[in-house]
C-alpha positions as protocol buffer text, in pm:
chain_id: "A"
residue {
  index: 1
  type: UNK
  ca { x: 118 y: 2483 z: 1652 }
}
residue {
  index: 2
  type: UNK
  ca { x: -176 y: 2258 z: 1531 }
}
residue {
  index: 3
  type: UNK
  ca { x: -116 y: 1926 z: 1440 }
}
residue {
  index: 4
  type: UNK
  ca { x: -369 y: 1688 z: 1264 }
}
residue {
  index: 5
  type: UNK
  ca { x: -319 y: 1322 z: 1146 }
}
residue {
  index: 6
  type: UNK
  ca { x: -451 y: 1232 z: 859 }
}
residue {
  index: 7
  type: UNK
  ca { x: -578 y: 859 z: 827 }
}
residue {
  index: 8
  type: UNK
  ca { x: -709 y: 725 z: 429 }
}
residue {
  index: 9
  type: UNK
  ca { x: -777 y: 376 z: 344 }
}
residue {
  index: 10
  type: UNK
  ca { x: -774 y: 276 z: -45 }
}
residue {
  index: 11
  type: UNK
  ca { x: -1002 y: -91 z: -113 }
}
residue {
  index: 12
  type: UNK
  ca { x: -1023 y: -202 z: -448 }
}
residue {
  index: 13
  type: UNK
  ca { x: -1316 y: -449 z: -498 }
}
residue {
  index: 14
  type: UNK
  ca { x: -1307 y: -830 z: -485 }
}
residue {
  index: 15
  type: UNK
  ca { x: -1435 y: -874 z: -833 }
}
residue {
  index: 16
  type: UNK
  ca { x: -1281 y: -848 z: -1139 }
}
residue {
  index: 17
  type: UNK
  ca { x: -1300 y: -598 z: -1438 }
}
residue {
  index: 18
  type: UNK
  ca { x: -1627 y: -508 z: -1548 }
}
residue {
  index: 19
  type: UNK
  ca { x: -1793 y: -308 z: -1842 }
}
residue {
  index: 20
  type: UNK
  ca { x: -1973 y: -79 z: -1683 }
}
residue {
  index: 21
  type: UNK
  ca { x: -2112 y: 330 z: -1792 }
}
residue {
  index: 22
  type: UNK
  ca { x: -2006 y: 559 z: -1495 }
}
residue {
  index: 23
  type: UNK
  ca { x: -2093 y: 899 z: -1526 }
}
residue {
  index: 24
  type: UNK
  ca { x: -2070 y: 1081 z: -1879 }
}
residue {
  index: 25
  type: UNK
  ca { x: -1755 y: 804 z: -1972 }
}
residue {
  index: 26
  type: UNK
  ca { x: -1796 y: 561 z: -2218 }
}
residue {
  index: 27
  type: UNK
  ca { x: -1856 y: 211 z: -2131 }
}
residue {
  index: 28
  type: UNK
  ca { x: -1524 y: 29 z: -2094 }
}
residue {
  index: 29
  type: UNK
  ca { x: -1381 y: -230 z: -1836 }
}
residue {
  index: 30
  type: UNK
  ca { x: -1258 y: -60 z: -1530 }
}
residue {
  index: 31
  type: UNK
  ca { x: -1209 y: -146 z: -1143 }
}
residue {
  index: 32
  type: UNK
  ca { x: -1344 y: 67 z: -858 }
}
residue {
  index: 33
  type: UNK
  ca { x: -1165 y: 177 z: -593 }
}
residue {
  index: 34
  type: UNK
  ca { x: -1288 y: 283 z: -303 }
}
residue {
  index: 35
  type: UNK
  ca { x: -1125 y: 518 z: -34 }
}
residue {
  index: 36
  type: UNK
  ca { x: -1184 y: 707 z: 268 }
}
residue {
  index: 37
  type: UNK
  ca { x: -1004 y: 953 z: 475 }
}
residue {
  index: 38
  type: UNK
  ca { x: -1006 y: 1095 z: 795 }
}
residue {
  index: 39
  type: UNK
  ca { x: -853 y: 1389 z: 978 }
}
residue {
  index: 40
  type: UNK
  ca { x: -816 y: 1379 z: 1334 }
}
residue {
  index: 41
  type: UNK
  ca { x: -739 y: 1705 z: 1514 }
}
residue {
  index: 42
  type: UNK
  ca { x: -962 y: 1998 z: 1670 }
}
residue {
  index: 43
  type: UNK
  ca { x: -1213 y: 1896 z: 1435 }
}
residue {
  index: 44
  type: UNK
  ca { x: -1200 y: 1574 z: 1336 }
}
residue {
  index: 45
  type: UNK
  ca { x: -1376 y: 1498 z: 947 }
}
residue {
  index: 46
  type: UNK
  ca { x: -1409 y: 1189 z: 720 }
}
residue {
  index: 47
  type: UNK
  ca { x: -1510 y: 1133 z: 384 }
}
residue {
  index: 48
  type: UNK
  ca { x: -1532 y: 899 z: 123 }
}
residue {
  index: 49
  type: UNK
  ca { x: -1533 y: 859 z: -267 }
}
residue {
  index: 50
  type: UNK
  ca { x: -1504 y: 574 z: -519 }
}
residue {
  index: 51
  type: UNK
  ca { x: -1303 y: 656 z: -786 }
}
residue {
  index: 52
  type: UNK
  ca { x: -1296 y: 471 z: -1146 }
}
residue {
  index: 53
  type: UNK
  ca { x: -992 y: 327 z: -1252 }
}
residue {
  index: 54
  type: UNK
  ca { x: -994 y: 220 z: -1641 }
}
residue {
  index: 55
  type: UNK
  ca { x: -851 y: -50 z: -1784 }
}
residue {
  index: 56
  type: UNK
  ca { x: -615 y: 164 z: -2034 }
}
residue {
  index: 57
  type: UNK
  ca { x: -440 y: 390 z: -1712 }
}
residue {
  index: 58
  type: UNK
  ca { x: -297 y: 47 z: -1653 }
}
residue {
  index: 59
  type: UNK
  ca { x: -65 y: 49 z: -1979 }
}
residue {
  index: 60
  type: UNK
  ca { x: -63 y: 409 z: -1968 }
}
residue {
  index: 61
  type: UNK
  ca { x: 286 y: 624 z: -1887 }
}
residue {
  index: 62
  type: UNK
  ca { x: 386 y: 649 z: -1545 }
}
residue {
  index: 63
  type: UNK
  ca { x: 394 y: 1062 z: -1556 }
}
residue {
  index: 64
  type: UNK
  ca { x: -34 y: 1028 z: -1668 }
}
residue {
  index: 65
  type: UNK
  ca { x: -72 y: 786 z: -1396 }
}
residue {
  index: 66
  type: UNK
  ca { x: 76 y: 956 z: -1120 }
}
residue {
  index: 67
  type: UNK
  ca { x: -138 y: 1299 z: -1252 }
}
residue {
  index: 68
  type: UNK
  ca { x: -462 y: 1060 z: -1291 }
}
residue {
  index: 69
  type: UNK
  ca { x: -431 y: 1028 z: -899 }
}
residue {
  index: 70
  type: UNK
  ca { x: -313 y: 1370 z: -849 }
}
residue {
  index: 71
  type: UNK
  ca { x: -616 y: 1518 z: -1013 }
}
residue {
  index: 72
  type: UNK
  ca { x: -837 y: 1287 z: -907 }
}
residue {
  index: 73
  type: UNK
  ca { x: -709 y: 1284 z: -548 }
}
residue {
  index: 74
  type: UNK
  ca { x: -654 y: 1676 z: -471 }
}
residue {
  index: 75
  type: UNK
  ca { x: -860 y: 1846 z: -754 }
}
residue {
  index: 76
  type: UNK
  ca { x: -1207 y: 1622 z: -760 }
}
residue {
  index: 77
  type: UNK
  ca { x: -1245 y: 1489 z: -446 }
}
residue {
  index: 78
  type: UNK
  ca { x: -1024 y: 1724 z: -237 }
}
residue {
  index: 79
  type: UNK
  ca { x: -767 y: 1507 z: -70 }
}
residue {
  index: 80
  type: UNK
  ca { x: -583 y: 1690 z: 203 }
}
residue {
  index: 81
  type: UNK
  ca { x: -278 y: 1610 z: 119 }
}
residue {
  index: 82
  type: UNK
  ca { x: -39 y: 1747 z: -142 }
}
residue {
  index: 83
  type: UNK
  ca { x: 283 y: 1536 z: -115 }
}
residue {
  index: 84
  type: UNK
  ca { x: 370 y: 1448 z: -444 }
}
residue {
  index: 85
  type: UNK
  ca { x: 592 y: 1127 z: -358 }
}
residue {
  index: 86
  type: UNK
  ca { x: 290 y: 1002 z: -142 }
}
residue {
  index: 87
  type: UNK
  ca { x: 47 y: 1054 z: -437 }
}
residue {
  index: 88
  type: UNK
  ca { x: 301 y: 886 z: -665 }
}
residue {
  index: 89
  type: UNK
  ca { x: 346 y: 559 z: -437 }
}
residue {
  index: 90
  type: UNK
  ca { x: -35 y: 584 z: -391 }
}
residue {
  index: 91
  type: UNK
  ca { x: -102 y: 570 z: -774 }
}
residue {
  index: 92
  type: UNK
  ca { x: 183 y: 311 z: -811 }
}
residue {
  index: 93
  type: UNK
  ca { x: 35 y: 79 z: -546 }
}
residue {
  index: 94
  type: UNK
  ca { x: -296 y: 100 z: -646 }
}
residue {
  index: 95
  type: UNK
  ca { x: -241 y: 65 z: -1054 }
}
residue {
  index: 96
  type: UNK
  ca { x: -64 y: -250 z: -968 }
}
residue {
  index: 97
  type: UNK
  ca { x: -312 y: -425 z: -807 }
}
residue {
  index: 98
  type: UNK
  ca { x: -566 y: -286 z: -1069 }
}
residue {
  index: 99
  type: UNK
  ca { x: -382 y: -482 z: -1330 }
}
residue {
  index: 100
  type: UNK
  ca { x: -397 y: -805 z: -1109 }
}
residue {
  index: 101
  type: UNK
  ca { x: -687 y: -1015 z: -1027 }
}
residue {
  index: 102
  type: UNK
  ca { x: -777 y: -1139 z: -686 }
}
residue {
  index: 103
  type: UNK
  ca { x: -848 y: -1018 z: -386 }
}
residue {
  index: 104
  type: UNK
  ca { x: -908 y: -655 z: -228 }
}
residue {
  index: 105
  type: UNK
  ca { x: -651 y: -446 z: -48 }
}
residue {
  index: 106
  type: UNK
  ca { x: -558 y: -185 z: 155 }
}
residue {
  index: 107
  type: UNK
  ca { x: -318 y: 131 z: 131 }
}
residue {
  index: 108
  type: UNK
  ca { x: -331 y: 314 z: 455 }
}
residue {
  index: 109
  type: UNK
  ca { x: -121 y: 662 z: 528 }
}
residue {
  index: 110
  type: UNK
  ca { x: -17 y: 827 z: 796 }
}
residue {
  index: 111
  type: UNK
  ca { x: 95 y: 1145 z: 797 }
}
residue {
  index: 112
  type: UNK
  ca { x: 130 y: 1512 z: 1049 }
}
residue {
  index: 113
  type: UNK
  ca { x: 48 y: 1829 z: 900 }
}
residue {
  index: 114
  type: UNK
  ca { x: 34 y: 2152 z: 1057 }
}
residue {
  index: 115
  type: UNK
  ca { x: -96 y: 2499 z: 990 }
}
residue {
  index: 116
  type: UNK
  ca { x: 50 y: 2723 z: 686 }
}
residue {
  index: 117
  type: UNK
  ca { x: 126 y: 2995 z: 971 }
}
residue {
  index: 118
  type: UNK
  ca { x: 306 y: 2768 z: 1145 }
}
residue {
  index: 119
  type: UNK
  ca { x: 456 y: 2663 z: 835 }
}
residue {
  index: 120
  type: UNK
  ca { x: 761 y: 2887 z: 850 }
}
residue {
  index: 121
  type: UNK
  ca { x: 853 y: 2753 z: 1201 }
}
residue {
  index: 122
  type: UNK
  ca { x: 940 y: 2405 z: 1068 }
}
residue {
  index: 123
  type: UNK
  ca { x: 1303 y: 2270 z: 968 }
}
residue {
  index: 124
  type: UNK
  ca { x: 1334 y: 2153 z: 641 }
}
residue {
  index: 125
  type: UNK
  ca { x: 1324 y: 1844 z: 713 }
}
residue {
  index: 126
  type: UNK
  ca { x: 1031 y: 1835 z: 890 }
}
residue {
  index: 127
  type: UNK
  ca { x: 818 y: 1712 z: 597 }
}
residue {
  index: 128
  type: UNK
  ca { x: 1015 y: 1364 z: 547 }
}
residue {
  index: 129
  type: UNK
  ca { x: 787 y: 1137 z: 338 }
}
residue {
  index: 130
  type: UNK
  ca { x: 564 y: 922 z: 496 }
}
residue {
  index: 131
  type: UNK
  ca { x: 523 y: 572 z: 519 }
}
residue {
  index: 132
  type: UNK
  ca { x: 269 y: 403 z: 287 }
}
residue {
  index: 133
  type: UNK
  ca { x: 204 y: 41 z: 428 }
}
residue {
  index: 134
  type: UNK
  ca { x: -7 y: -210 z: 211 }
}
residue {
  index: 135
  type: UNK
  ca { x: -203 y: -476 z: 337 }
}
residue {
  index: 136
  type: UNK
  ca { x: -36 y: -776 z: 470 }
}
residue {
  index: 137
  type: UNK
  ca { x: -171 y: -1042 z: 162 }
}
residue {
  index: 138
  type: UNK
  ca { x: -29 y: -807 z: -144 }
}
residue {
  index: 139
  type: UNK
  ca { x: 273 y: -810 z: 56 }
}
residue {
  index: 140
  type: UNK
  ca { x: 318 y: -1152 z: 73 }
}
residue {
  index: 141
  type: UNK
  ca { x: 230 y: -1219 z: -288 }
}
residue {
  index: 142
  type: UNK
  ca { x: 510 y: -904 z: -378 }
}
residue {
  index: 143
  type: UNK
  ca { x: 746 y: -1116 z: -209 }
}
residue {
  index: 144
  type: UNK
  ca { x: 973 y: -1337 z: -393 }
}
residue {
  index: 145
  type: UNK
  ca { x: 1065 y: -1688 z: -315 }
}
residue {
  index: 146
  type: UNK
  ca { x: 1341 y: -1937 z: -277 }
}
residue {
  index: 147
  type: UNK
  ca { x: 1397 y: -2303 z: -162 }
}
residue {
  index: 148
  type: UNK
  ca { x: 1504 y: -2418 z: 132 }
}
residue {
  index: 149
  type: UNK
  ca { x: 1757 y: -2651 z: 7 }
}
residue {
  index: 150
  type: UNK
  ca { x: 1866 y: -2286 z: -139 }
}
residue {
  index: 151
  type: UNK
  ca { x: 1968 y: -2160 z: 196 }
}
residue {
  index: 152
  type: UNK
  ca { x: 2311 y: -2305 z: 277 }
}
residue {
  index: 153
  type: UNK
  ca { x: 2180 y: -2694 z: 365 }
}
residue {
  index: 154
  type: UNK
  ca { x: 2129 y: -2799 z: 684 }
}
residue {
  index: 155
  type: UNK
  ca { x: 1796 y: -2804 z: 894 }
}
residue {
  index: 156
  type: UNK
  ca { x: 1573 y: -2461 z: 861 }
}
residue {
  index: 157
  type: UNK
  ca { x: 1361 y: -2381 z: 1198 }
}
residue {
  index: 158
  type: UNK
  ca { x: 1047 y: -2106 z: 1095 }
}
residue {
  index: 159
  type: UNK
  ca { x: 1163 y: -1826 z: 1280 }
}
residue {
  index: 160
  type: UNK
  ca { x: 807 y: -1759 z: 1416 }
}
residue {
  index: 161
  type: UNK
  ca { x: 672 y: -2107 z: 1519 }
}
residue {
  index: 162
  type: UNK
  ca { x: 1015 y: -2291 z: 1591 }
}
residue {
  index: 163
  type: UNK
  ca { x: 881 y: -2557 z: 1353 }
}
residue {
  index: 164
  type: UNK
  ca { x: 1106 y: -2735 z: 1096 }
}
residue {
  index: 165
  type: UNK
  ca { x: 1035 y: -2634 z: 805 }
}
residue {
  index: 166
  type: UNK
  ca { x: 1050 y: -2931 z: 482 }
}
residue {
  index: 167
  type: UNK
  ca { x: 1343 y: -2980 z: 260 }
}
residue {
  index: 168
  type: UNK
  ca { x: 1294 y: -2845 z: -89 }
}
residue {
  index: 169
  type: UNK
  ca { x: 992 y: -2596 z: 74 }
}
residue {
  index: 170
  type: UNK
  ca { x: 961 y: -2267 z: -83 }
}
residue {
  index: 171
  type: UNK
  ca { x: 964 y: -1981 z: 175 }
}
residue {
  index: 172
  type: UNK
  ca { x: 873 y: -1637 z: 156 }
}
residue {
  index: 173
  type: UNK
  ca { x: 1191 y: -1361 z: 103 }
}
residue {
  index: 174
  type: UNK
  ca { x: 1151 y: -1059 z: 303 }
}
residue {
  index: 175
  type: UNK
  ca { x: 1295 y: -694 z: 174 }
}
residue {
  index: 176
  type: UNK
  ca { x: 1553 y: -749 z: 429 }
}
residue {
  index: 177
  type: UNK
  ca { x: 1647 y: -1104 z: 277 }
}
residue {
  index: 178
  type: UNK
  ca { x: 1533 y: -1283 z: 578 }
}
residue {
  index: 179
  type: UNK
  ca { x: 1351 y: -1580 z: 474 }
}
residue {
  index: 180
  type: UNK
  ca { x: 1284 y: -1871 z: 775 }
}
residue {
  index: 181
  type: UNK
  ca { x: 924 y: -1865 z: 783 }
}
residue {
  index: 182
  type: UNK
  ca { x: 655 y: -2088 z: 687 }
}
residue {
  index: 183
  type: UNK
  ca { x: 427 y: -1868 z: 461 }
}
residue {
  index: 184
  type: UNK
  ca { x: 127 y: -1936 z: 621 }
}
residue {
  index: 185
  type: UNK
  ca { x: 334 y: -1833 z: 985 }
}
residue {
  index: 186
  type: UNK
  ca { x: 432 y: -1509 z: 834 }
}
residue {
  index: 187
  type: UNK
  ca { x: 94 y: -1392 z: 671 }
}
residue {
  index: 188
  type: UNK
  ca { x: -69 y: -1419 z: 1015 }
}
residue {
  index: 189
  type: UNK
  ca { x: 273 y: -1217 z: 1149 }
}
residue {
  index: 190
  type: UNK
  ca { x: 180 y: -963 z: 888 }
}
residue {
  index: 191
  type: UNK
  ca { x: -152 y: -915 z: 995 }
}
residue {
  index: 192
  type: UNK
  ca { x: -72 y: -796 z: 1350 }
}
residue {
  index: 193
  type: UNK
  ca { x: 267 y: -670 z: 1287 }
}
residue {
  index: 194
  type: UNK
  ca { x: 420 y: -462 z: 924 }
}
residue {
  index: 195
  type: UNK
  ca { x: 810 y: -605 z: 963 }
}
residue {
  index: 196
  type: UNK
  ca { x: 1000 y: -825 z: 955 }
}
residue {
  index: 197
  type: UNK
  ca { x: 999 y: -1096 z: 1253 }
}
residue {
  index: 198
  type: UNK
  ca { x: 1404 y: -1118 z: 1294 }
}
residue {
  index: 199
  type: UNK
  ca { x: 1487 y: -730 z: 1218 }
}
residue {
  index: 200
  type: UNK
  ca { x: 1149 y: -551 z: 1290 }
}
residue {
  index: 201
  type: UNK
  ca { x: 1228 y: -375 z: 942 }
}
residue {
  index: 202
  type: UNK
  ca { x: 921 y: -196 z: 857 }
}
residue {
  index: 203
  type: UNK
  ca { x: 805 y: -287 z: 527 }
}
residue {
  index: 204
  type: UNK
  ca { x: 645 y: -23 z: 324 }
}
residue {
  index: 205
  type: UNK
  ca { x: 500 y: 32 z: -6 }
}
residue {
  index: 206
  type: UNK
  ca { x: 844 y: 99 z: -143 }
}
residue {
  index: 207
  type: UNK
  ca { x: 999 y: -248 z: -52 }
}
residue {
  index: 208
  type: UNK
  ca { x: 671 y: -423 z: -257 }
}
């Protein structure tokens, strides 16, 4: 049975909305967002697009969002891969950050596909839906927030330095509702590692 993994990265660019003519649309603000994919297997293949996201998708319905990306993603620029739910959380992630300025970010996916022959050979629950993991600074800002006079009294040790951290501080809340960590302490967790630092929950586009 072949297998191939599938590796995309979605960037949306550091500046904000712009007016801008692209293609045969009408000139209207809108964000670029760049992505790339490659497949690794027998043959291994990458591509990439930019893809224009206008301003009015942002307020639109969440069914013509999520078949923006579909047609965009399968139809023009021949994505290889056909999950709905992934598409979805793809279009969800990416809208939301659309609507927000600041800085760029990145949705990467991994996922196994194999052959339609070998299609048949598969249990059904073989194709459980893959993880979507965003980058580690839209996490933090999805986060919410509490103080740390909030969190029973007493003294309140960062989890990932050992430090103290300062009375009336606000910390970061994880998914899990862990929340001992300077922010600064967990950002640089986040960039090496996508969980928590107590329960090593994996945190996911889902959880954001």
């Amino acid at each position: 049975m072949e297998e191939h993994l599938y590796s995309t990265t979605f960037t949306l660019e550091h500046d904000a909305a712009s007016t801008v003519t692209c293609g045969d649309e009408d000139s209207m603000s809108h964000r670029h967002v760049h992505f790339t994919y490659e497949i690794v297997g027998l043959e291994s293949f990458e591509d990439s697009h930019t893809m224009c996201v206008f301003s009015d998708l942002v307020h639109a319905p969440e069914e013509h969002r999520h078949d923006f990306f579909r047609e965009e993603l399968s139809s023009t620029y021949l994505w290889p891969i056909e999950d709905e739910a992934i598409i979805n959380s793809i279009a969800d992630a990416v809208i939301a950050r659309v609507a927000q300025p600041g800085p760029s970010f990145r949705v990467d996916i991994r996922t196994t596909a194999y052959d339609e022959d070998d299609a048949g050979a598969l249990p059904d629950h073989a194709a459980e839906a893959e993880a979507v993991y965003l980058a580690p600074e839209v996490i933090q800002l999805s986060l919410k927030r509490k103080r740390v006079d909030e969190c029973g009294g007493g003294e309140v040790a960062c989890a990932i330095c050992l430090d103290g951290v300062p009375s009336g501080a606000e910390v970061p809340v994880m998914p899990c509702n862990h929340s001992s960590f300077h922010m600064d302490c967990l950002l640089t967790w986040l960039r090496r590692n996508l969980s928590c630092p107590l329960c090593r929950r994996k945190i996911s586009v889902c959880d954001s």
